[in-house]
Residue frames as a rotation matrix with the C-alpha (Angstrom) as fourth column:
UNK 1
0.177 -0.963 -0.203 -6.74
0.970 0.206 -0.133 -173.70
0.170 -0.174 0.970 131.16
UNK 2
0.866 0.481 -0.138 -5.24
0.481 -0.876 -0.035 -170.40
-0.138 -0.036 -0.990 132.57
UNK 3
0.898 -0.439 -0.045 -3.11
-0.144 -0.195 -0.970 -168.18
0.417 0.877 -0.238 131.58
UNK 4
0.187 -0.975 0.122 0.11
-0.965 -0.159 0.209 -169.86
-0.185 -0.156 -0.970 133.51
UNK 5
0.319 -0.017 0.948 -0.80
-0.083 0.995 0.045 -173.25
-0.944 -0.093 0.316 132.62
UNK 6
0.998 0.000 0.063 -0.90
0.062 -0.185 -0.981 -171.86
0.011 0.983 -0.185 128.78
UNK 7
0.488 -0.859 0.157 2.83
-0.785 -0.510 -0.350 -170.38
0.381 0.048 -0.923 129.42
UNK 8
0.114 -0.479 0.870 3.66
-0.659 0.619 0.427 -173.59
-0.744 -0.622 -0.245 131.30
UNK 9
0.625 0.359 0.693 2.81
0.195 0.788 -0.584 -175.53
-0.756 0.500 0.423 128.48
UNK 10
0.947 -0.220 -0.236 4.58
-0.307 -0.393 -0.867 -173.39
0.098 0.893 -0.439 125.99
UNK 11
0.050 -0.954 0.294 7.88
-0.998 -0.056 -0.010 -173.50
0.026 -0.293 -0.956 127.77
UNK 12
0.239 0.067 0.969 7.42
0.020 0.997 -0.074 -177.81
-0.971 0.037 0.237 128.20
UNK 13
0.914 0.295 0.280 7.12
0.190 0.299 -0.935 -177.57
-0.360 0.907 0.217 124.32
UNK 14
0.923 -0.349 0.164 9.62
-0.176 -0.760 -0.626 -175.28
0.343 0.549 -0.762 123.55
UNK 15
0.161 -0.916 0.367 12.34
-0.902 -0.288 -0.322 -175.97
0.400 -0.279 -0.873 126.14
UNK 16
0.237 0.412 -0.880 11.47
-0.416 0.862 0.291 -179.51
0.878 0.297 0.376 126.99
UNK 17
-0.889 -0.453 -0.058 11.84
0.054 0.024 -0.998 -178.87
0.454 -0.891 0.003 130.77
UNK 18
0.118 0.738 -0.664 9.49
0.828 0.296 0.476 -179.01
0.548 -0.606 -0.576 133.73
UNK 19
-0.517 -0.092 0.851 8.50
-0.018 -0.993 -0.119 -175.41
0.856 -0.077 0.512 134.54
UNK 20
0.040 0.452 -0.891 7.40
0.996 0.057 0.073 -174.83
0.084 -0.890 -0.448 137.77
UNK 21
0.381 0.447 0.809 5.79
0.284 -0.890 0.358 -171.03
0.880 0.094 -0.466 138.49
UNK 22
-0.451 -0.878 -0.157 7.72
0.633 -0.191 -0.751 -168.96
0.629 -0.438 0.642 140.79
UNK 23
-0.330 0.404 -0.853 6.25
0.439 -0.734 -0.517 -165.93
-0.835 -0.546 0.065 141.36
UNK 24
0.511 0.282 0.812 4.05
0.805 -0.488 -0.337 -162.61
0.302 0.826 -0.476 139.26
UNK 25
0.051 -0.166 -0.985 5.59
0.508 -0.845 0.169 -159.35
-0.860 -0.509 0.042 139.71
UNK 26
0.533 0.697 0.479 4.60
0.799 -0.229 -0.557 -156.20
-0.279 0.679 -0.679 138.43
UNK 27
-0.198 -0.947 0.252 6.92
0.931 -0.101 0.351 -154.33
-0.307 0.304 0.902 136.55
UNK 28
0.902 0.431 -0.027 7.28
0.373 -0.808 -0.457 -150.28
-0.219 0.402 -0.889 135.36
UNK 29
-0.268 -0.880 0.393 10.10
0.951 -0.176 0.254 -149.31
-0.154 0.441 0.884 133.59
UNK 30
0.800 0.596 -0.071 10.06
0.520 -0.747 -0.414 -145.38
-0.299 0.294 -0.908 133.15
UNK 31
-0.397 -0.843 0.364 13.00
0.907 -0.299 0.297 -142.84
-0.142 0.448 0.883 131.47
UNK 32
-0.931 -0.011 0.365 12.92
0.166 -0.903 0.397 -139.05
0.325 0.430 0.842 131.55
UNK 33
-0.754 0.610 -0.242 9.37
-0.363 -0.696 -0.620 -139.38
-0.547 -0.380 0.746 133.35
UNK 34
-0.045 0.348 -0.936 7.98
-0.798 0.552 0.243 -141.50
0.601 0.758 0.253 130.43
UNK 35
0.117 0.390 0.913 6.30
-0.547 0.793 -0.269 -144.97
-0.829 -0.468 0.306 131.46
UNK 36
-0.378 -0.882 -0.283 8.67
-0.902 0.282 0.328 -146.94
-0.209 0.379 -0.901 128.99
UNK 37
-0.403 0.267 -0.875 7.06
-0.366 0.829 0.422 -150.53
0.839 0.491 -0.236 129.78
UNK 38
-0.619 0.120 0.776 4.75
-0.770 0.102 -0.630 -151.73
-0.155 -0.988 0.030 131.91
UNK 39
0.203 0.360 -0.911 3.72
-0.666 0.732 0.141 -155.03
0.718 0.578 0.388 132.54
UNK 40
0.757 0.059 0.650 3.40
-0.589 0.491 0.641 -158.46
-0.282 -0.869 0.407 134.41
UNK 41
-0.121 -0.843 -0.523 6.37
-0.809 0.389 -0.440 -160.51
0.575 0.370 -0.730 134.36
UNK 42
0.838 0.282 0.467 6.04
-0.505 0.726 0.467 -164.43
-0.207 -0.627 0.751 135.14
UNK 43
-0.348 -0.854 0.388 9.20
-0.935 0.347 -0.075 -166.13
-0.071 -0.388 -0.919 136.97
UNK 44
0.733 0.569 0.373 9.65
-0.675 0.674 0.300 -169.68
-0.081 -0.471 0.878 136.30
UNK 45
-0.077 -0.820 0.567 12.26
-0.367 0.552 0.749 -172.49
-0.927 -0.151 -0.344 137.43
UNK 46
0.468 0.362 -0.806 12.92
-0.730 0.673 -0.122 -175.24
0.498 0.645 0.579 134.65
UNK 47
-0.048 -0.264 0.963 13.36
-0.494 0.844 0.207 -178.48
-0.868 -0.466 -0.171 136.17
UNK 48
0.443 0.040 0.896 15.66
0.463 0.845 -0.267 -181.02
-0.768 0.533 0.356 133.71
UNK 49
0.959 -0.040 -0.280 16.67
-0.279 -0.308 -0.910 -178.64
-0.050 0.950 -0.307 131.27
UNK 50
0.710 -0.684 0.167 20.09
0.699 0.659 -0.277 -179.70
0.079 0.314 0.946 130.10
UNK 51
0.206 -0.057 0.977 21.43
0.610 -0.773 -0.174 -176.18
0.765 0.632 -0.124 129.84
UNK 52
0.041 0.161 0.986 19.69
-0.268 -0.949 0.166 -173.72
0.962 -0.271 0.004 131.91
UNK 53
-0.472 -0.368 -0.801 20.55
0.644 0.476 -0.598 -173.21
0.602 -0.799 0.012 135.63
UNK 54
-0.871 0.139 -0.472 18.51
0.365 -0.461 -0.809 -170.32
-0.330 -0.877 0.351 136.26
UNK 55
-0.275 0.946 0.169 14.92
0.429 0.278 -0.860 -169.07
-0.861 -0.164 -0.482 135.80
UNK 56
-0.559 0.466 0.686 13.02
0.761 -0.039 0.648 -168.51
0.329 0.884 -0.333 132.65
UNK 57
-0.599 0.481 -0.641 10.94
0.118 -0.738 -0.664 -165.61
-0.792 -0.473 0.385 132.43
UNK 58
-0.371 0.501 0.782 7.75
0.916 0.057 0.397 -165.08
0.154 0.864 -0.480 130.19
UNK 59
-0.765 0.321 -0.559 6.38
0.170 -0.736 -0.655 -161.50
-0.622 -0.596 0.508 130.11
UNK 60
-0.277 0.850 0.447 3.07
0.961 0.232 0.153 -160.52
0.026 0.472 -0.881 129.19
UNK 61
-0.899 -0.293 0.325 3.17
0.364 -0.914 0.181 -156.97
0.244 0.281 0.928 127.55
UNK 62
-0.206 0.907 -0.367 0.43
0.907 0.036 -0.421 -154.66
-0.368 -0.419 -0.830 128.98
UNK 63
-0.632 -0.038 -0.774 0.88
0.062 -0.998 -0.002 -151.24
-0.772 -0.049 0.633 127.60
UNK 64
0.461 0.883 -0.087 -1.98
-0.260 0.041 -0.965 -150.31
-0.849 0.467 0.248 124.97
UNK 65
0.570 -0.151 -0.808 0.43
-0.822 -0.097 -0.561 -150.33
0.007 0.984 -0.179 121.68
UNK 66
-0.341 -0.667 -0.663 2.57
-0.788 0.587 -0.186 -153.29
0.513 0.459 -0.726 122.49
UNK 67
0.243 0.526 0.815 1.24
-0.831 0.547 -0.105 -156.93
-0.501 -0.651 0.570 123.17
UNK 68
0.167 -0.761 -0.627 3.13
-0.264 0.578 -0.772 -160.17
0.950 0.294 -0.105 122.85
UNK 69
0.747 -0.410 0.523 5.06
-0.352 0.423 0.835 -162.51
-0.563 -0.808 0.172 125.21
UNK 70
0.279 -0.935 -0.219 8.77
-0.577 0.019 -0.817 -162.91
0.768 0.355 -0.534 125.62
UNK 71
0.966 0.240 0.096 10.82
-0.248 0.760 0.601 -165.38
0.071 -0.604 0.794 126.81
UNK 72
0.360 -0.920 0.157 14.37
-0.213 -0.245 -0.946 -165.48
0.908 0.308 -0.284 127.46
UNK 73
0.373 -0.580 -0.724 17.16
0.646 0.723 -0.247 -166.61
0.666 -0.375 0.645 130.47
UNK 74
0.809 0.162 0.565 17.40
-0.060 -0.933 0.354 -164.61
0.584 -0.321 -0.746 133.14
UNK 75
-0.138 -0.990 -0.023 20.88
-0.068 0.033 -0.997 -164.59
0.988 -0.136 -0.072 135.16
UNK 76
0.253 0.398 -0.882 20.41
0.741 0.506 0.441 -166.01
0.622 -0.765 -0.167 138.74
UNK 77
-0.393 -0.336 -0.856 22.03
0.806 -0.575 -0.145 -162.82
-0.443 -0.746 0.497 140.35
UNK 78
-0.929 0.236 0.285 19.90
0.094 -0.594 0.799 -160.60
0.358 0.769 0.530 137.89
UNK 79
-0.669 0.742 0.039 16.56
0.383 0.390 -0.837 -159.31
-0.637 -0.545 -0.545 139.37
UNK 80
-0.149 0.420 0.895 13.64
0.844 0.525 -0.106 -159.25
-0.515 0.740 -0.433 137.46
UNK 81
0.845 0.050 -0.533 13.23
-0.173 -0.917 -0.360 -154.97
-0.506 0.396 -0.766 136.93
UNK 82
-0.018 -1.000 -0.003 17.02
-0.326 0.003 0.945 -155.76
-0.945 0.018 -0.326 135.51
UNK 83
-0.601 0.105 0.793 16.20
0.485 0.835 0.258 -158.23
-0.635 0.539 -0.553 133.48
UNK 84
0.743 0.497 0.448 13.17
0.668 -0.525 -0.527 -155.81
-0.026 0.691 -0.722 131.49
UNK 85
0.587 -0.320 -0.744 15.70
-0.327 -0.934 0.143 -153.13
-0.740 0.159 -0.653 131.62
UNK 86
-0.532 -0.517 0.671 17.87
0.127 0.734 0.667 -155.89
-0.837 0.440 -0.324 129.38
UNK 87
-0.374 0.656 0.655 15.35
0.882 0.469 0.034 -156.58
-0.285 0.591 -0.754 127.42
UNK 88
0.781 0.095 -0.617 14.20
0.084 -0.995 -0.047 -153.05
-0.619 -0.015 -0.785 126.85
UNK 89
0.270 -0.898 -0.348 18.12
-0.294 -0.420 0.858 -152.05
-0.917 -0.129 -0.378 126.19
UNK 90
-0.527 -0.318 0.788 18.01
0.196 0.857 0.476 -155.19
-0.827 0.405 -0.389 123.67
UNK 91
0.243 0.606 0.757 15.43
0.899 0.152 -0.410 -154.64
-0.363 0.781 -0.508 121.67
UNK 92
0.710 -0.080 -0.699 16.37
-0.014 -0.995 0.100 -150.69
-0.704 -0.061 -0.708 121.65
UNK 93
0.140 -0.880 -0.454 19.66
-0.839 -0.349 0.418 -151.86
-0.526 0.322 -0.787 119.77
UNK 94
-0.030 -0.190 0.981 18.67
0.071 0.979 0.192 -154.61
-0.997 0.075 -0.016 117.29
């Protein structure tokens, strides 16, 4: 299994929708000249969810000290550098 079936599989479990893989795109987030976060971010629809109208996003952390996937609702007019800058912004103030 690879690693977007794994992430498909999670989201099925977790959100009990029919993910369907969008796209990968590679993200860099930098501040002051600093490389902040960098990392692949995978875009996916959910077909069925009850809820959600707009794409799911799983990212897979690449920078040497931080590794982990997140997973969270992205706003349908929200693109996807936005969306880590969110997420970033979030975690910065929890």
């Amino acid at each position: 299994m690879n690693y977007i079936e794994e992430l498909r599989d999670v989201i099925r479990r977790l959100h009990g929708a029919e993910p369907v893989h969008v796209e990968s795109v590679a993200v860099k987030e930098t501040f002051k000249g600093q490389t902040v976060w960098e990392g692949i971010v995978e875009v996916f629809d959910l077909i069925g969810h009850p809820t959600a109208h707009s794409s799911v996003i799983q990212v897979r952390f690449t920078a040497d000290d931080t590794k982990g996937i997140a997973a969270a609702a992205k706003a349908s007019n929200q693109t996807v550098s936005e969306w880590v800058r969110s997420t970033i912004h979030a975690s910065l103030n929890a």
